[in-house]
C-alpha positions as a printed NumPy array, in Angstrom:
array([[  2.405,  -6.981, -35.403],
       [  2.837, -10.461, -37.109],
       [  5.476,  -8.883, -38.918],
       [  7.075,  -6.708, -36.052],
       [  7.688, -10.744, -34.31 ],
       [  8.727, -12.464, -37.334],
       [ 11.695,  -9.868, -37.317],
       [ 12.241, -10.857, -33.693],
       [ 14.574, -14.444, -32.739],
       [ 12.881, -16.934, -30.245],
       [ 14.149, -16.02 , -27.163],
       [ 13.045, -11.754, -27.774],
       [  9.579, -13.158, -28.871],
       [  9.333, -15.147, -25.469],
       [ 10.215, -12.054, -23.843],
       [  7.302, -10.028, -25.53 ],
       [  5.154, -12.636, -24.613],
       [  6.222, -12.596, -20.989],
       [  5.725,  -9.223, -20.727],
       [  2.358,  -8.985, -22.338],
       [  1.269, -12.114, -20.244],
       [  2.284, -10.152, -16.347],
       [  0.651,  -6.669, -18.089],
       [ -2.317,  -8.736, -18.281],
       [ -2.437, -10.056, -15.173],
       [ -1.548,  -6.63 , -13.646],
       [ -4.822,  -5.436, -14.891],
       [ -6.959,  -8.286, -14.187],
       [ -5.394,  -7.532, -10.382],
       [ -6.446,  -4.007, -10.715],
       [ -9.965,  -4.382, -11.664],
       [-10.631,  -7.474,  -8.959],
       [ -9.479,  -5.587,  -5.751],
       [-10.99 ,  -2.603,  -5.169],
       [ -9.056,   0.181,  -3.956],
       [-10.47 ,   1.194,  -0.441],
       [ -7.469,   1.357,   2.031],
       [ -4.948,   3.874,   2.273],
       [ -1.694,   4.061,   4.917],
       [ -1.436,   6.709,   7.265],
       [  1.452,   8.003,   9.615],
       [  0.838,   9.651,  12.875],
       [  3.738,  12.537,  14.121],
       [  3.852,  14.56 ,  17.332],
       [  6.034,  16.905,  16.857],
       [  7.797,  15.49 ,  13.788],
       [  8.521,  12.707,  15.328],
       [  6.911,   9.718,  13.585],
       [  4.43 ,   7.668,  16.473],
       [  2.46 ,   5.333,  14.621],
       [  1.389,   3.948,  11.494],
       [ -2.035,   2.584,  10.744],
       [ -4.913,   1.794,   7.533],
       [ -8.022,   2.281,   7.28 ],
       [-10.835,   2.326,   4.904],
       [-10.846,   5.546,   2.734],
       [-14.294,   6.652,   3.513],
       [-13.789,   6.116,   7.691],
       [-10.015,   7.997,   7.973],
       [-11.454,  10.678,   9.715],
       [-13.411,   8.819,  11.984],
       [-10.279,   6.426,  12.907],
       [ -8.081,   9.599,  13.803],
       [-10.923,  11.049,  16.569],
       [-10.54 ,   7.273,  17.9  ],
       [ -6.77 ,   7.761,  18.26 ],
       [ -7.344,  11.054,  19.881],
       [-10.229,   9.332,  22.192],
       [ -7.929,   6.33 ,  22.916],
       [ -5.235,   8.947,  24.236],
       [ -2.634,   8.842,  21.366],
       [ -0.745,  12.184,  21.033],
       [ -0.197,  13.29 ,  17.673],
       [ -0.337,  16.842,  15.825],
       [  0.193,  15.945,  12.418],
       [ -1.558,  12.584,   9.87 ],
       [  0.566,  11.995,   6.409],
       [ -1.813,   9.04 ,   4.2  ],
       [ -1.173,   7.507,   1.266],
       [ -3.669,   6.753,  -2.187],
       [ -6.03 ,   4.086,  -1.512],
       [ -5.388,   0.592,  -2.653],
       [ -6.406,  -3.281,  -2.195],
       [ -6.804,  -3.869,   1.545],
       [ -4.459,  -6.893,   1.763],
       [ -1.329,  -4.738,  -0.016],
       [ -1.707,  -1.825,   2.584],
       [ -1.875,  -4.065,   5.37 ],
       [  1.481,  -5.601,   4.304],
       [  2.582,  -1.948,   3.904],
       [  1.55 ,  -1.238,   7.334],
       [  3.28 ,  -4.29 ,   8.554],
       [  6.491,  -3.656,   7.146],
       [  6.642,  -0.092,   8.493],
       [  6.236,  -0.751,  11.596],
       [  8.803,  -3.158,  11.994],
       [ 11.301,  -0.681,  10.011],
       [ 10.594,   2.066,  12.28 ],
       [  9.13 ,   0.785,  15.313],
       [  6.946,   3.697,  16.219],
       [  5.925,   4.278,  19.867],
       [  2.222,   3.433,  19.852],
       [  2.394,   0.345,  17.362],
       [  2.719,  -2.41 ,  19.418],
       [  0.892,  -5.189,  17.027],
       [  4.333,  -6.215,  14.676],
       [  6.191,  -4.153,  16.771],
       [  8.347,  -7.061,  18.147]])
């Protein structure tokens, strides 16, 4: 490796360094949140009506409260689980792109 940089001029060597430094601090970001949230999508027929998150484990559960709170949907799309904060900033932006019909929380 010593070698492998000695080879390299200053300015490729800072770049190596850069990139080892944010691959670092990717994992350290992986292993401190803990994936529990995924993003889910709503459709009645095909037509996209709301997007939502919710804890992994309680999905199910949050659908029958959509169906008990009167949404109409036939259809749930979700996405992997990941750090709470990044799928509630997923959630945010997608409504606001596509404005579904029952979002009305960033739906301005």
């Amino acid at each position: 490796m010593q070698e492998y940089l000695s080879q390299k001029t200053p300015f490729e060597r800072a770049l190596i360094l850069a990139g080892a430094i944010w691959a670092f601090a990717k994992v350290i970001e992986t292993l401190s949140f803990e994936n529990d949230t995924c993003n889910y999508t709503l459709y009645h027929k095909r037509k996209l009506v709301y997007h939502g998150v919710a804890y992994e484990d309680r999905l199910d559960a949050r659908l029958c409260e959509h169906q008990l709170s009167g949404k109409i949907f036939d259809d749930c799309v979700y996405d992997y689980a990941r750090p709470r904060h990044k799928a509630l900033k997923i959630e945010r932006n997608r409504i606001k792109k596509d404005r579904p019909k029952y979002n009305i929380q960033h739906n301005i």
